[in-house]
C-alpha positions, 0 to 999 in steps of 0.5 A, a space after each residue: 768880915 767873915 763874921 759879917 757875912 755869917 750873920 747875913 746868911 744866918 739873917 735871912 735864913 731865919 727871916 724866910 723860915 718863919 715869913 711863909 706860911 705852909 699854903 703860901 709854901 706849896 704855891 711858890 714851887 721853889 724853882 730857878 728863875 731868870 730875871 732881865 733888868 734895867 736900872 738907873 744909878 747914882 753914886 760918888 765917891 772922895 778923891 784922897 788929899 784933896 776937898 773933892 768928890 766924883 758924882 756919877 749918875 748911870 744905867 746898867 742892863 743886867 741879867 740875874 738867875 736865881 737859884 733855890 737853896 731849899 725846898 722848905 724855906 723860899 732862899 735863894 741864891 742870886 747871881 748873873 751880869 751886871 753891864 754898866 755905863 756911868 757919867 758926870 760933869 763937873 767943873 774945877 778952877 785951874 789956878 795956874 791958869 785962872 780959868 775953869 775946866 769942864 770936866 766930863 766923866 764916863 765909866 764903863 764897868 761890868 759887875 758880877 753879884 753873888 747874893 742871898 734872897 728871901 722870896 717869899 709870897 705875900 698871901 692872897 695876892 700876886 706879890 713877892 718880897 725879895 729882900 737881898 744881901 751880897 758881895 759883887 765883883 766889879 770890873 773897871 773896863 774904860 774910864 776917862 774925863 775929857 778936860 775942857 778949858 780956853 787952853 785946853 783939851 785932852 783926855 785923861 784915861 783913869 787906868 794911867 798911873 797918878 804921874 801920868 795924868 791918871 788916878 789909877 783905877 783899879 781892874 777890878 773892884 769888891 764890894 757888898 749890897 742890900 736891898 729889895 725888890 717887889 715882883 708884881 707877877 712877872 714885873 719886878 721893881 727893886 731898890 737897892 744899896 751898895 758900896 765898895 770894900 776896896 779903894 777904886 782907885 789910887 787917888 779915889 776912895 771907894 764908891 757908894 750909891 743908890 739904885 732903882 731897878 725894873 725888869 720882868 721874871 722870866 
């Protein structure tokens, strides 16, 4: 991991150095910036012993502030507050019962990220390329399922242990994530990748899913 990680920085120290050019260079001012965003999810994970998986769908308001790491080569490091709200539906057979269940699923999550970007100037143009890698620190606020069925209905709270109904999900979840984004002047449209390095839960392995970002550079 530690070496992974090396890499990374290394990576993209090297792709900054030789992506800008000198004028382009004079005419990025490497400042801090803010950036305000609002971005659309979708991501799963496999539930351990059994032949089933959580899909999630979600949006999440975050707030980002980047902050040079030098004055000769666009890099910078990333990080700010990310607040989510995530939810699926589902539907499981009770055999005991034969009867379905309608499951509803909500999560609400508060993640911090700790990144490396490249954002380099496009020459002749408006535009900047933000490439980015980095680890996060996710908090697992509330997660529940509401069950529905012919002879039941309740809710069950992930953070309860497994005998007691719940999966056990984990306070606090780490993870990595790649991606990029395009500033077009201040408006920014980004994709991105991440996936958890820890188990979300006893019972549920660790998550992964896409992204796709909108927000305006302060």
């Amino acid at each position: 991991m530690r070496k992974s990680i090396f890499a990374v920085v290394f990576m993209f120290v090297v792709i900054c150095a030789h992506a800008q050019n000198p004028s382009a260079a004079k005419e990025a001012a490497y400042k801090l910036y803010n950036r305000m965003s609002l971005s659309y999810s979708s991501k799963s994970a496999d539930v351990k012993y059994i032949d089933y998986d959580v899909s999630l769908d979600g949006i999440a308001l975050a707030w980002t502030i980047g902050i040079p790491v030098s004055q000769t080569v666009p890099l910078y490091m990333e990080t700010g507050l990310r607040a989510a709200y995530n939810w699926g539906t589902d539907d499981l057979v009770d055999f005991e019962e034969n009867e379905y269940m309608d499951l509803k699923h909500h999560l609400f999550s508060v993640l911090v990220p700790v990144n490396l970007t490249c954002r380099f100037q496009i020459p002749n143009t408006n535009l900047r390329l933000s490439p980015y890698s980095g680890l996060y620190m996710r908090g697992n606020i509330v997660g529940r399922t509401e069950v529905k069925s012919k002879n039941l209905r309740g809710t069950l709270d992930w953070a309860d242990s497994v005998p007691d109904d719940g999966i056990g999900m984990k306070t606090v979840s780490f993870g990595w994530h790649i991606g990029a984004g395009l500033e077009i002047s201040r408006f920014y449209l980004g994709l991105g990748y991440e996936r958890d390095l820890t188990d979300f839960a006893k019972i549920v392995k660790a998550s992964s899913g896409f992204s796709v970002t909108a927000g305006v550079v302060l």
